[in-house]
C-alpha positions in Angstrom: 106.9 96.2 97.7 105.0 93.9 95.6 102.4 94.0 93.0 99.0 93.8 94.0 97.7 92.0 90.9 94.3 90.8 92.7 93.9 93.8 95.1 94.6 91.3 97.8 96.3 93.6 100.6 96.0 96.5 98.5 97.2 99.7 100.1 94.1 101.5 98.5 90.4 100.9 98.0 88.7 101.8 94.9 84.5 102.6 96.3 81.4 103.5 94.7 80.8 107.5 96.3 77.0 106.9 98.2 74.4 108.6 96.0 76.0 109.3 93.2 77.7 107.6 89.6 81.1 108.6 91.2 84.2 106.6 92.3 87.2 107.7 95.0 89.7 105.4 95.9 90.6 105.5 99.8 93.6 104.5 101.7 93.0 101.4 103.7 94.3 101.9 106.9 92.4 105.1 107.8 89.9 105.0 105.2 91.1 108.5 104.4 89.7 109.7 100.6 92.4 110.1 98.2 90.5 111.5 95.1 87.1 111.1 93.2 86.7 110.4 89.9 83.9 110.4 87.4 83.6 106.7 86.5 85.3 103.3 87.8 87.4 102.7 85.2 89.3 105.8 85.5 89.9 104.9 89.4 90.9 102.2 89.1 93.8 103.4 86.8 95.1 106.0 88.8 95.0 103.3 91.3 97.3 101.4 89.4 99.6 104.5 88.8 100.0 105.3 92.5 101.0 102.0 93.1 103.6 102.2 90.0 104.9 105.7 91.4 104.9 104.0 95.0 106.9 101.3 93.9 109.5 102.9 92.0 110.2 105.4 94.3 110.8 102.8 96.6 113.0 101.3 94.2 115.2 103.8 93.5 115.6 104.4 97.5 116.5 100.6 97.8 119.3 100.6 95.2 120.4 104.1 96.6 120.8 102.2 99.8 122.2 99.9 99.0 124.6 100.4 96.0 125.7 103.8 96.8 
């Protein structure tokens, strides 16, 4: 997978919650809601760890693949 440094393509959404002061960040596809979270900056981070997780797991299932 690659990085998603601009959010271009992004796998998930990070969205203001209608009405109130709080964030969720949203899968793309099927605009399913992930989590909420009290303020954008915090969103945005677990965003960024999801992805991280995501990738790594994918990373080590890649080199198990192929190297083992």
């Amino acid at each position: 997978m690659k990085p998603y440094p601009l959010g271009i393509d992004n796998p998930y959404i990070v969205k203001g919650v209608f009405g109130t002061s709080r964030w969720a960040i949203y899968r793309r596809e099927d605009f399913q809601k992930i989590a909420t979270f009290p303020n954008q900056f915090v969103a945005y981070e677990c965003r960024r760890a999801i992805i991280e997780h995501e990738q790594s797991a994918w990373n080590q299932w890649l080199k198990k693949i192929l190297f083992d």
